[in-house]
C-alpha positions, 0 to 999 in steps of 0.5 A, a space after each residue: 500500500 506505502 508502493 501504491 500511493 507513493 506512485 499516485 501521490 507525484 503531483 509533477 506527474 503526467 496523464 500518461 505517467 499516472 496511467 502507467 504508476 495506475 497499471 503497476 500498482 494494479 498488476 501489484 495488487 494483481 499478484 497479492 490477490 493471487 498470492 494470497 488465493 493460493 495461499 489460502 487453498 493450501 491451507 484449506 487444502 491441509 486443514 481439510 486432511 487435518 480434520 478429516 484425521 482429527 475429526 474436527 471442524 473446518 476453519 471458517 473463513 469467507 473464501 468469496 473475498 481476499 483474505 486479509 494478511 491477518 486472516 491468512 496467519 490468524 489460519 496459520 497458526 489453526 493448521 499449525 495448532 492441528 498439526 500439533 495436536 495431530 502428533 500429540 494425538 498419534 504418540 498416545 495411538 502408537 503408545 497406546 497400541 504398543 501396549 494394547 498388542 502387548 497385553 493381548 499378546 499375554 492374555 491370548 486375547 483376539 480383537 473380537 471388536 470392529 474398533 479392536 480390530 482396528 487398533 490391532 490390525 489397521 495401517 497406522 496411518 488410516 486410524 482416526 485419530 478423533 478425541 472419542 477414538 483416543 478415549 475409547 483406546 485408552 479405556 480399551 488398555 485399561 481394560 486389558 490392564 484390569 483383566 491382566 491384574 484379574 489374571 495375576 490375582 487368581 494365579 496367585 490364589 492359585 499358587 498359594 493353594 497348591 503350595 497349601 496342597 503340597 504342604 498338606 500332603 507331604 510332597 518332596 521338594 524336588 518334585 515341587 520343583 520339576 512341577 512348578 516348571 510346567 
């Protein structure tokens, strides 16, 4: 703008002059018009990915109109904001998955769920990494983590049991030893 009205603002300046200062600084405004056009369908274009991963809404802006210097970075720092939260949200998935085939693993359990198969089975990068799908992941690896303590409790009572019945009937202990192998 300080371009624009420094060309128009030469009072020496003749009628051809002016027409030409008048076509530089429509061909200026030409190009950040483009400019900013562009700029602002590669921003719509990564936020769209973003919430189509995220599950979250699109950013509103009028795209009838130029965007202003303000609103394109006022949609900088939205993408940038999903990005982060996108990378947050994609450490607790591979966190929370490793744990999960982890414990399934040890509970010989199989993903009898659409939503366990998944987690277990599905790329990486197809997971929907939306706020409801972190929440039910991570209700999911506590759950495994309750029936695992379950499973640790009752091999427990288990074992005293056994060390009871051993006790009780005498047993040597070296056959103690060859059965608490198995």
């Amino acid at each position: 703008t300080e371009l624009i009205s420094g060309l128009l603002q030469t009072e020496e300046s003749t009628i051809l002059q002016m027409e030409k200062n008048l076509r530089t600084c429509v061909e200026v405004l030409q190009k950040q018009k483009r400019d900013r056009k562009q700029e602002l369908k590669a921003l719509q274009e990564q936020d769209r990915a973003l919430c189509d991963i995220l599950c979250t809404a699109l950013f509103t802006i009028d795209t009838g109109s130029v965007p202003s210097l303000d609103d394109l970075d006022r949609y900088r720092h939205h993408v940038a904001s999903l990005n982060t939260l996108k990378e947050q949200r994609r450490e607790a998935f591979v966190s929370n998955k490793r744990q999960i085939v982890l414990l399934m693993e040890e509970l010989d359990h199989t993903p009898d769920t659409s939503f366990e198969r998944d987690v277990v089975c599905e790329d990486e990068e197809a997971f929907c990494l939306s706020e409801d799908n972190i929440m039910a992941l991570q209700n999911l690896l506590q759950q495994l983590e309750r029936r695992r303590a379950l499973n640790e409790a009752v091999c427990t009572e288990l074992r005293s049991r056994i060390l009871a019945l051993w006790e009780r009937l005498q047993i040597p202990q070296e056959q103690r030893d060859s059965s608490a192998m198995h």
